[in-house]
N, C-alpha and C positions, 0 to 999 in steps of 0.2 A: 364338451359338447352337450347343450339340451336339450337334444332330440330325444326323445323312450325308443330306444332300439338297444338291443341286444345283441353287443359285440362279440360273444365268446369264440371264436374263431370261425365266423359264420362269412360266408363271400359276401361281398358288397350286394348293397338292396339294389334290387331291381325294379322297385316302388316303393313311390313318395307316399306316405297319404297325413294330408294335411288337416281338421278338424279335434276341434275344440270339444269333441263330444268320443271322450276315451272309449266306453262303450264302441259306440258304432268304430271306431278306430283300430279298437280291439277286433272285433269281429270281421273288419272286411281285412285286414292283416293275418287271421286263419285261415279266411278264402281263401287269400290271395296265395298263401303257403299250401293248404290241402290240395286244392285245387290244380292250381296252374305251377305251383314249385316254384314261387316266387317269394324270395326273402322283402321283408318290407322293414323301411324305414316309417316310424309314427311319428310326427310333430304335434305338438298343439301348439307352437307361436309360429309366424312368420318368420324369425328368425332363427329358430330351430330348423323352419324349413331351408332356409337359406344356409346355413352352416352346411347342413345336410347336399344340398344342391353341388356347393364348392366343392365338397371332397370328392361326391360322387358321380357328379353330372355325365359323366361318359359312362356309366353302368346302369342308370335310372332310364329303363323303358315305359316308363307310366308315372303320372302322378293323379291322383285326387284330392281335390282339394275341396275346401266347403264353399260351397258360393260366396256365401257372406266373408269368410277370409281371402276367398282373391277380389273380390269387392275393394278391400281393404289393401291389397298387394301394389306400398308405394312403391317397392324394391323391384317390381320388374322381375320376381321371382317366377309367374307364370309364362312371361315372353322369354325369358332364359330357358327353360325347358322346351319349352316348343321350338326355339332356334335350335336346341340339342338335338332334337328331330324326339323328344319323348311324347308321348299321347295322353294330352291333360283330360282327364274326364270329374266333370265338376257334379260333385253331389247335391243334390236336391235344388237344382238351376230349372229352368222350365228350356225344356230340351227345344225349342224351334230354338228359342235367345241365343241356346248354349251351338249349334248347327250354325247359327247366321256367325258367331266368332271364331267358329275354327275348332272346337271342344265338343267332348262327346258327353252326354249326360246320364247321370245313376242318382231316378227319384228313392227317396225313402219309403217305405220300408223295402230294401232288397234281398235277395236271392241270392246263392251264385252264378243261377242262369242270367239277371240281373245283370253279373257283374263279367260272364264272360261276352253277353252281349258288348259291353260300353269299350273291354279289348279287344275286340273283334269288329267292331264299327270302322 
């Protein structure tokens, strides 16, 4: 699998986050763990995101993804999660755009207040 997650006997993630920028990847994956007690899976390809998806689509309550890679998402990897009933919240989208398709948005630079607003939307 090439997803950056860390299997060591850890429960399946309960978020996606998908961005090409390890940094912020890194960081909103400690939120998302200090904070809200959510193991996270990290991608940086689409297809990492997508391997990720197939194994665990019934355990993934969230994904974030980066605008510009579901831009790019030929796979239908964002409307598979949203059919799973998960809460896509798209990073650094311009939040009306991200409101008019159905997705909740988290501009940069965030918070965790930030970031429990975009689960809690």
């Amino acid at each position: 699998m090439s997803a950056i997650w860390r299997v060591y006997m850890q429960p399946a993630p309960r978020a996606l986050i998908l961005s090409t920028n390890a940094v912020e990847a890194q960081d909103l994956a400690e939120m998302l763990d200090t904070f809200f007690g959510m193991t996270s899976a990290v991608c940086r390809s689409l297809d990492a995101a997508h391997d990720i998806a197939r194994t665990h689509l019934a355990t993934l309550e969230v994904a974030f993804v980066a605008a510009s890679l579901r831009a790019a998402d030929q796979g239908n990897l964002v409307a598979k999660l949203k059919a799973a009933q998960s809460k896509v919240v798209l990073i650094d989208a311009d939040p009306g755009l991200a409101d008019r398709l159905g997705f909740n948005a988290l501009l940069r630079p965030f918070l965790a207040e930030d970031v429990r607003a975009a689960l809690e939307d």
